[in-house]
SEFIZA-3560 file (N, C-alpha, C; in Angstrom, 3 decimals):
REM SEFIZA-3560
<numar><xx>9.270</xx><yy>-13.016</yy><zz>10.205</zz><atom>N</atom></numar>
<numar><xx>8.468</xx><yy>-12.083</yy><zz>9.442</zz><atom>CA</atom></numar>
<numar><xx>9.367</xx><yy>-10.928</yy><zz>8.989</zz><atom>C</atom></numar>
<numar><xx>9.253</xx><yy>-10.236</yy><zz>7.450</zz><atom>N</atom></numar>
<numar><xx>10.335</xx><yy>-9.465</yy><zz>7.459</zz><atom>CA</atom></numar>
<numar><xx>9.568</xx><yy>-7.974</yy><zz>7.756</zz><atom>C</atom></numar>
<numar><xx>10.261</xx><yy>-7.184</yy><zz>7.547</zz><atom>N</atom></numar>
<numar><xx>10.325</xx><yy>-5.967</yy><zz>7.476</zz><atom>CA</atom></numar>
<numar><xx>10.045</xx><yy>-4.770</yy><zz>6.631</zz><atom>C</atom></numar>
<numar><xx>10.273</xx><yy>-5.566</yy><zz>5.471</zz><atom>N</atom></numar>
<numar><xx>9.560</xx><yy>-4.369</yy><zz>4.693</zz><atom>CA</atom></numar>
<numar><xx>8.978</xx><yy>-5.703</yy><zz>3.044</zz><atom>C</atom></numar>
<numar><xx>7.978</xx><yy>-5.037</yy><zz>2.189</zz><atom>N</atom></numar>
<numar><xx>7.635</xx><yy>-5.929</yy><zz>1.326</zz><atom>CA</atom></numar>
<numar><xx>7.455</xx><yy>-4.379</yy><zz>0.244</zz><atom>C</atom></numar>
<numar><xx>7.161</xx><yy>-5.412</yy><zz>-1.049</zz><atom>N</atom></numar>
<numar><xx>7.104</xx><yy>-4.437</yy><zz>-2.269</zz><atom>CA</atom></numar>
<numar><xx>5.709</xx><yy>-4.949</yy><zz>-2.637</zz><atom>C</atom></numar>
<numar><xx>5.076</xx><yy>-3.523</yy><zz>-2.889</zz><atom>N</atom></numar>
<numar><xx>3.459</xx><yy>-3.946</yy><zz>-3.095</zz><atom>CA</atom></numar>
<numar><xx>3.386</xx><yy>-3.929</yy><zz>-5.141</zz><atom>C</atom></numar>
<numar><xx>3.215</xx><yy>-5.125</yy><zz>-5.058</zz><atom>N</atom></numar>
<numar><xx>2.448</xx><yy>-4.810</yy><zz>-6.797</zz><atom>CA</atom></numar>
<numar><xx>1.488</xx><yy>-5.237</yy><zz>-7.511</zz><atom>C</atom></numar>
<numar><xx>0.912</xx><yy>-4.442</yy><zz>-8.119</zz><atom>N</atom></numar>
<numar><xx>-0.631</xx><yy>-4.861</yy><zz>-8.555</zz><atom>CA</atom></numar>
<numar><xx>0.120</xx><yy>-4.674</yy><zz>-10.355</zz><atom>C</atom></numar>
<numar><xx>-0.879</xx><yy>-6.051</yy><zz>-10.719</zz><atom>N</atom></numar>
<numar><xx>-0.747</xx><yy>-6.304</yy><zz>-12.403</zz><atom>CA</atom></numar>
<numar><xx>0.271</xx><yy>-6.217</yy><zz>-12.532</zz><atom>C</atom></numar>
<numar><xx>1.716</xx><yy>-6.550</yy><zz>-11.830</zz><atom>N</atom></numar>
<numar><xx>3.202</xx><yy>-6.302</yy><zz>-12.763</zz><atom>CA</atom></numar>
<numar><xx>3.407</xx><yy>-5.175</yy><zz>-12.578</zz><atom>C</atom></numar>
<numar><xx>2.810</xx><yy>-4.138</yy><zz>-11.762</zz><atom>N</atom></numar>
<numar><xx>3.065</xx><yy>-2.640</yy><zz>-11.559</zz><atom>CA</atom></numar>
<numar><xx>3.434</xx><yy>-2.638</yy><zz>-10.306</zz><atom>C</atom></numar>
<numar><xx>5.237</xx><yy>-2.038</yy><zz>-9.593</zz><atom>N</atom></numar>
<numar><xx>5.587</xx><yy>-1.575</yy><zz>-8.985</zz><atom>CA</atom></numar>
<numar><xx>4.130</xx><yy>-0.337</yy><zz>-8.165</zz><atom>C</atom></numar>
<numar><xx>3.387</xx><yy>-0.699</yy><zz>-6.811</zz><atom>N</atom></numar>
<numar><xx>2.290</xx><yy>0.101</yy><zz>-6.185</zz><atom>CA</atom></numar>
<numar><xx>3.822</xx><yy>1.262</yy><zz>-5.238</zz><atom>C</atom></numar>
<numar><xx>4.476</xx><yy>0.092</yy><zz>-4.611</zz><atom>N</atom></numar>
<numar><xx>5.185</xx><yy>0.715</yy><zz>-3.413</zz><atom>CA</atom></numar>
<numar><xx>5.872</xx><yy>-0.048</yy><zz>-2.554</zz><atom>C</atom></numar>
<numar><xx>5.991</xx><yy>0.089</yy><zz>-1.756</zz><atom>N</atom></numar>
<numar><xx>6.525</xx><yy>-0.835</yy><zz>-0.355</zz><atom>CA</atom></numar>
<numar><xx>6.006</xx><yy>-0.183</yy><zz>0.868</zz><atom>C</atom></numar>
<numar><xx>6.134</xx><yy>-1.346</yy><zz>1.610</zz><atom>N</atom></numar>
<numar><xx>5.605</xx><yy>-0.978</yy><zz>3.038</zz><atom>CA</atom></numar>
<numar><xx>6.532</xx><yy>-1.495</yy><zz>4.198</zz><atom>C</atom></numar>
<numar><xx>7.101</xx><yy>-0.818</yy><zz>5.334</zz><atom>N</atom></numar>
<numar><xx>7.921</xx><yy>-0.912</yy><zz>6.127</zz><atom>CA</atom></numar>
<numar><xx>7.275</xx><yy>-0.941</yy><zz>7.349</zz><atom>C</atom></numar>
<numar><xx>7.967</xx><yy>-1.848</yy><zz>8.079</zz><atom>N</atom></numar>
<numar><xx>7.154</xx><yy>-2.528</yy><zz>9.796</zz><atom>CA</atom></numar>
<numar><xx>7.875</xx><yy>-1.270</yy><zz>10.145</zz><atom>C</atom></numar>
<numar><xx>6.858</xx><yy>-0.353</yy><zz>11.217</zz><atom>N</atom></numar>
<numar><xx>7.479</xx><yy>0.469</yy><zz>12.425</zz><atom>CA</atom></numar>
<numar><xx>6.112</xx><yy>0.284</yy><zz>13.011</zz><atom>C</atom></numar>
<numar><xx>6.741</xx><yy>1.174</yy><zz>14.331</zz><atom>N</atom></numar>
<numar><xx>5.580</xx><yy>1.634</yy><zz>15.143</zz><atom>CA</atom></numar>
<numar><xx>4.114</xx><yy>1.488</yy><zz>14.888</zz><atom>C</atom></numar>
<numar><xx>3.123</xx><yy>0.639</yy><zz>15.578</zz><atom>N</atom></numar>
<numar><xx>1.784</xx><yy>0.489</yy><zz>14.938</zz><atom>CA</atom></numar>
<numar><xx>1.606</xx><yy>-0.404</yy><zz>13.532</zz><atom>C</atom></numar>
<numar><xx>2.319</xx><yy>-0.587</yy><zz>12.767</zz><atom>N</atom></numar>
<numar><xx>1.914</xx><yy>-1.266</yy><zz>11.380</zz><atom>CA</atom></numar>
<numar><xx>2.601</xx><yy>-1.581</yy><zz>10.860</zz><atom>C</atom></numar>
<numar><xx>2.464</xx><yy>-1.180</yy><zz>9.407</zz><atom>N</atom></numar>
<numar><xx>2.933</xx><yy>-0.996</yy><zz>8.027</zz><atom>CA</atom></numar>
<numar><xx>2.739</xx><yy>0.253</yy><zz>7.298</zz><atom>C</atom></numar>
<numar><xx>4.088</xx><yy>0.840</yy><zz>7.474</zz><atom>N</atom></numar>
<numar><xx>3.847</xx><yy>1.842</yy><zz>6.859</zz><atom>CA</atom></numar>
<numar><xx>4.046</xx><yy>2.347</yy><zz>4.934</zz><atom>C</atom></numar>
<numar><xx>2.882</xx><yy>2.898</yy><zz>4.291</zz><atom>N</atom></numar>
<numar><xx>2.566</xx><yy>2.375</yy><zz>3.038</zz><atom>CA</atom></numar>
<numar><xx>3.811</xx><yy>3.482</yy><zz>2.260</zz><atom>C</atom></numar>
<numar><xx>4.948</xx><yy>3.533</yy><zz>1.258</zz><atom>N</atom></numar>
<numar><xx>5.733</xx><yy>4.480</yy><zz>0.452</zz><atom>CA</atom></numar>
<numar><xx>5.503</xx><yy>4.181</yy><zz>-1.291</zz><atom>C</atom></numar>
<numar><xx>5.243</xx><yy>5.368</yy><zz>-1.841</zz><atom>N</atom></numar>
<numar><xx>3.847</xx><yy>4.668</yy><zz>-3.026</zz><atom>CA</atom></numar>
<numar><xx>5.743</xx><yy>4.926</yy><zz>-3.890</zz><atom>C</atom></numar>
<numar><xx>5.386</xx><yy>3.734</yy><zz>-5.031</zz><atom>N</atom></numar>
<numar><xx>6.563</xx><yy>3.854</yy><zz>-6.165</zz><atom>CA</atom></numar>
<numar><xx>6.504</xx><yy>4.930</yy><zz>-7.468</zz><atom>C</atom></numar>
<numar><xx>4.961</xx><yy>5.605</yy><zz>-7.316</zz><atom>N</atom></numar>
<numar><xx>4.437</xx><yy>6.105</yy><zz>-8.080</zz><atom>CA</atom></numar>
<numar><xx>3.488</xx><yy>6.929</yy><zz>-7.617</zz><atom>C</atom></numar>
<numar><xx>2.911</xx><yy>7.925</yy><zz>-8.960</zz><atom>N</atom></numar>
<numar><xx>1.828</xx><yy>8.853</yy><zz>-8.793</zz><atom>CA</atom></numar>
<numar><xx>0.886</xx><yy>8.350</yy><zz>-8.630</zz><atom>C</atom></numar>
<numar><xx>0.626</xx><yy>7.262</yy><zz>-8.864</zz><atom>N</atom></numar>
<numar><xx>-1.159</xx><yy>6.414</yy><zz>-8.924</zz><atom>CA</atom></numar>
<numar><xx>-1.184</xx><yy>6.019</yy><zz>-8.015</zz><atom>C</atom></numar>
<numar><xx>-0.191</xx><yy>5.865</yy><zz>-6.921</zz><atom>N</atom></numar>
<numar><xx>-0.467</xx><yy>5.159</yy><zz>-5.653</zz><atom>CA</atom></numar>
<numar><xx>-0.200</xx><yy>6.171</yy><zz>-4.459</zz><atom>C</atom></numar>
<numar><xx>0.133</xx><yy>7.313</yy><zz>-5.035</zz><atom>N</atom></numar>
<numar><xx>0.113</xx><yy>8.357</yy><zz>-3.733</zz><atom>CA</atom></numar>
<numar><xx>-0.593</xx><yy>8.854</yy><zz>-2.751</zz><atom>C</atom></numar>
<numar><xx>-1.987</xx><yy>8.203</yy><zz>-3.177</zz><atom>N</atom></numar>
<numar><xx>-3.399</xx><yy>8.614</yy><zz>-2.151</zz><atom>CA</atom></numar>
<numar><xx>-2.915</xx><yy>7.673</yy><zz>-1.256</zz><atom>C</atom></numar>
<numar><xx>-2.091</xx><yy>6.511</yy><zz>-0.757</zz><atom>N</atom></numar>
<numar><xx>-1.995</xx><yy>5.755</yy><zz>-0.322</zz><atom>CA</atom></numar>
<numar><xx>-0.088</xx><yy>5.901</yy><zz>1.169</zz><atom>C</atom></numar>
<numar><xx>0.391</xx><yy>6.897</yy><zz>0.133</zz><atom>N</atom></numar>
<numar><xx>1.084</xx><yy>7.463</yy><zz>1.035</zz><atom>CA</atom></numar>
<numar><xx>1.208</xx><yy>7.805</yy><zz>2.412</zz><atom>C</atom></numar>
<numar><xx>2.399</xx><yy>6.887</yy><zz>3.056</zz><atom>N</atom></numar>
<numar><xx>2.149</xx><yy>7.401</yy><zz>4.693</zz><atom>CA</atom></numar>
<numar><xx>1.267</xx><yy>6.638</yy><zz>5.570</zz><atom>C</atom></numar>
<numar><xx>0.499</xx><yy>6.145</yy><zz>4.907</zz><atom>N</atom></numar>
<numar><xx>-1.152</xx><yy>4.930</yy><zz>5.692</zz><atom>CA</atom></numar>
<numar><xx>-0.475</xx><yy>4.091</yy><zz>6.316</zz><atom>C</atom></numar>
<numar><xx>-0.813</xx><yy>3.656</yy><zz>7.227</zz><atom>N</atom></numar>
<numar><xx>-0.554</xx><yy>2.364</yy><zz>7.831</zz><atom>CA</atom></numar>
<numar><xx>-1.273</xx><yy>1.456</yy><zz>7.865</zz><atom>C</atom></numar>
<numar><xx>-0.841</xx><yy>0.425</yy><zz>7.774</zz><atom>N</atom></numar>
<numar><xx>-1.804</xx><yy>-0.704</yy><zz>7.932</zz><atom>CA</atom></numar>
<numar><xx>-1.686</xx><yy>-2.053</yy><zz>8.697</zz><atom>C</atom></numar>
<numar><xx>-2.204</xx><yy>-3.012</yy><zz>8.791</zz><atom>N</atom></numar>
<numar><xx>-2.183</xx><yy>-4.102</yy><zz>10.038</zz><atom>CA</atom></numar>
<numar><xx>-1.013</xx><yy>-5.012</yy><zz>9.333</zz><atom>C</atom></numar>
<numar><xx>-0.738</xx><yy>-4.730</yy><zz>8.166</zz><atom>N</atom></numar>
<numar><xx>0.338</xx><yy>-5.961</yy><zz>7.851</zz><atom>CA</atom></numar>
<numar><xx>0.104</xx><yy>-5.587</yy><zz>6.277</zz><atom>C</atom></numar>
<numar><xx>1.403</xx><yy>-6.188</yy><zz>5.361</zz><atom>N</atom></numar>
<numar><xx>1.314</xx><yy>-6.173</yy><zz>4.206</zz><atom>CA</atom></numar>
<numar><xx>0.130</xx><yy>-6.774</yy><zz>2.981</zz><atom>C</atom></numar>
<numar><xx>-0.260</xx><yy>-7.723</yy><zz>3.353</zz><atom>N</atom></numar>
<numar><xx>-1.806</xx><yy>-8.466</yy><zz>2.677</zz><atom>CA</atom></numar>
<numar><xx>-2.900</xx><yy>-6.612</yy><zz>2.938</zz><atom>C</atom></numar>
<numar><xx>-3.457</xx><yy>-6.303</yy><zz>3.638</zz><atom>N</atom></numar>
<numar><xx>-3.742</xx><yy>-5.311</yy><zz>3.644</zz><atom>CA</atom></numar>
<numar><xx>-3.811</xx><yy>-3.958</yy><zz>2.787</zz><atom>C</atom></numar>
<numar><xx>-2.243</xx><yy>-3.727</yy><zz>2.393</zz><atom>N</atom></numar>
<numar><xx>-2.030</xx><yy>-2.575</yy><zz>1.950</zz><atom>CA</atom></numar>
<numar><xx>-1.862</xx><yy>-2.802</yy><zz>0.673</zz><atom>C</atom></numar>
<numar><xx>-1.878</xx><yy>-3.954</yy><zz>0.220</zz><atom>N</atom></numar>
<numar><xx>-2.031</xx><yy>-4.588</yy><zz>-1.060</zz><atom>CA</atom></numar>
<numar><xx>-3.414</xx><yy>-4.802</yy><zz>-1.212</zz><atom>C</atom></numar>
<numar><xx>-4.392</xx><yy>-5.005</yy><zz>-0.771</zz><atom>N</atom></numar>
<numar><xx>-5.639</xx><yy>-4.801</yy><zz>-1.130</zz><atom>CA</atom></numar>
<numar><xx>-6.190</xx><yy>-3.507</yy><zz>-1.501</zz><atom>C</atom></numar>
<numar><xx>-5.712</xx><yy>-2.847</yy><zz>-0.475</zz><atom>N</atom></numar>
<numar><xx>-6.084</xx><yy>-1.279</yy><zz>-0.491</zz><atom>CA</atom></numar>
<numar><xx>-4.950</xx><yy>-0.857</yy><zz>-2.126</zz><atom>C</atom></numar>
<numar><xx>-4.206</xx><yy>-0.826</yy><zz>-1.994</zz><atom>N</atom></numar>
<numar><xx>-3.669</xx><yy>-0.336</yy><zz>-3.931</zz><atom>CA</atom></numar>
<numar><xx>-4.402</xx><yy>-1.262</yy><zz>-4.610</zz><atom>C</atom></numar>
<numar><xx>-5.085</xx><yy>-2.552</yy><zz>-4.738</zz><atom>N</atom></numar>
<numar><xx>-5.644</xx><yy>-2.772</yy><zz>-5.948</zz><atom>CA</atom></numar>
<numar><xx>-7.017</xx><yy>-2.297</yy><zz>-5.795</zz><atom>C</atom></numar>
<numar><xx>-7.319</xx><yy>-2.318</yy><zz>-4.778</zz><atom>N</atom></numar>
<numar><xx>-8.822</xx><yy>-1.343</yy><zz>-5.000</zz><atom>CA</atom></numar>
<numar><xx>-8.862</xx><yy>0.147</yy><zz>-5.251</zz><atom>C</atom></numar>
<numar><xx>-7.681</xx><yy>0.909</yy><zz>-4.999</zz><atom>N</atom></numar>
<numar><xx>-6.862</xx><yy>1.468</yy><zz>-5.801</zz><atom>CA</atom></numar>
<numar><xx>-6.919</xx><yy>1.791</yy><zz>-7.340</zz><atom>C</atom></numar>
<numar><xx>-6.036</xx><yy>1.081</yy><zz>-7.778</zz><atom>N</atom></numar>
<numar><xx>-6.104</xx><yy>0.688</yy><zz>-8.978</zz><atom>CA</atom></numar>
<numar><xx>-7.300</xx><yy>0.588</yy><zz>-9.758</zz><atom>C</atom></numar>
<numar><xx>-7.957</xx><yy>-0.043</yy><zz>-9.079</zz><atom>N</atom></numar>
<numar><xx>-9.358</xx><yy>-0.528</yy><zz>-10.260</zz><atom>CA</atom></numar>
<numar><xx>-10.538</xx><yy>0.634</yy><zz>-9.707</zz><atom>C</atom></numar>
<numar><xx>-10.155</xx><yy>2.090</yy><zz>-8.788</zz><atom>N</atom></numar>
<numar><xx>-10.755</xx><yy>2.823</yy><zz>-8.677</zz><atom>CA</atom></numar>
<numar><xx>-12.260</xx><yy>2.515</yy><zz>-8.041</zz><atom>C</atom></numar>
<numar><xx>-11.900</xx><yy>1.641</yy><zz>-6.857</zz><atom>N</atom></numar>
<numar><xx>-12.981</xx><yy>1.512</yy><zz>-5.709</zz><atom>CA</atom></numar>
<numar><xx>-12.459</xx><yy>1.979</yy><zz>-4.466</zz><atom>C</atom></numar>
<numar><xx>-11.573</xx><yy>2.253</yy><zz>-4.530</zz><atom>N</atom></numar>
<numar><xx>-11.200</xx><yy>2.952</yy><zz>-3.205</zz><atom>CA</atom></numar>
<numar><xx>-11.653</xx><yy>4.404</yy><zz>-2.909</zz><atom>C</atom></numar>
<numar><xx>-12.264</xx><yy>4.942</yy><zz>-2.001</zz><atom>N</atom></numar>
<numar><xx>-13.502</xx><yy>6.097</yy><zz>-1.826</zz><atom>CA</atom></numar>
<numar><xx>-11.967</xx><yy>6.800</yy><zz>-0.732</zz><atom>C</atom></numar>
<numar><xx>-12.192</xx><yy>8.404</yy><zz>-0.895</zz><atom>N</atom></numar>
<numar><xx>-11.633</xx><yy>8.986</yy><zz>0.116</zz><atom>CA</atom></numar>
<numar><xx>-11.769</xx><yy>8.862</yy><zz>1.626</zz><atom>C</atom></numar>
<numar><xx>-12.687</xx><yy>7.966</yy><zz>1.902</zz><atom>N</atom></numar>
<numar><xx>-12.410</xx><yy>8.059</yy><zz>3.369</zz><atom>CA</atom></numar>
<numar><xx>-11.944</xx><yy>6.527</yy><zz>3.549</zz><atom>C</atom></numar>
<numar><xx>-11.134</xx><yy>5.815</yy><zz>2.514</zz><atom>N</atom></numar>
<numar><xx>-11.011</xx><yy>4.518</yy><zz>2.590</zz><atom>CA</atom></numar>
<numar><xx>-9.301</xx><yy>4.819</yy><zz>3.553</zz><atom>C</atom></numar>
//
């Protein structure tokens, strides 16, 4: 399993996410994905859901 992955939604660079401590930790490539900054998550499939819901503006602040 590697270590770090590059998240992208539609051909758009979201970010990458790096295995440490607890998760995946989310580093946005961009301004549109900065609410997403710093998050961790259970694994990369994850944090790629969360930027395209994101993206298509279903993701709620306490997401």
């Amino acid at each position: 399993m590697s270590d770090s992955y590059i998240i992208e939604v539609s051909s758009e660079a979201a970010g990458i996410v790096v295995r440490g401590p607890g998760g995946y930790r989310f580093f946005a490539a961009s301004h549109r994905f900065s609410r997403l900054e710093g998050r961790i998550f259970r694994n990369a499939r994850e944090a790629e859901r969360a930027a395209r819901r994101l993206a298509s503006g279903a993701l709620s602040l306490a997401s």
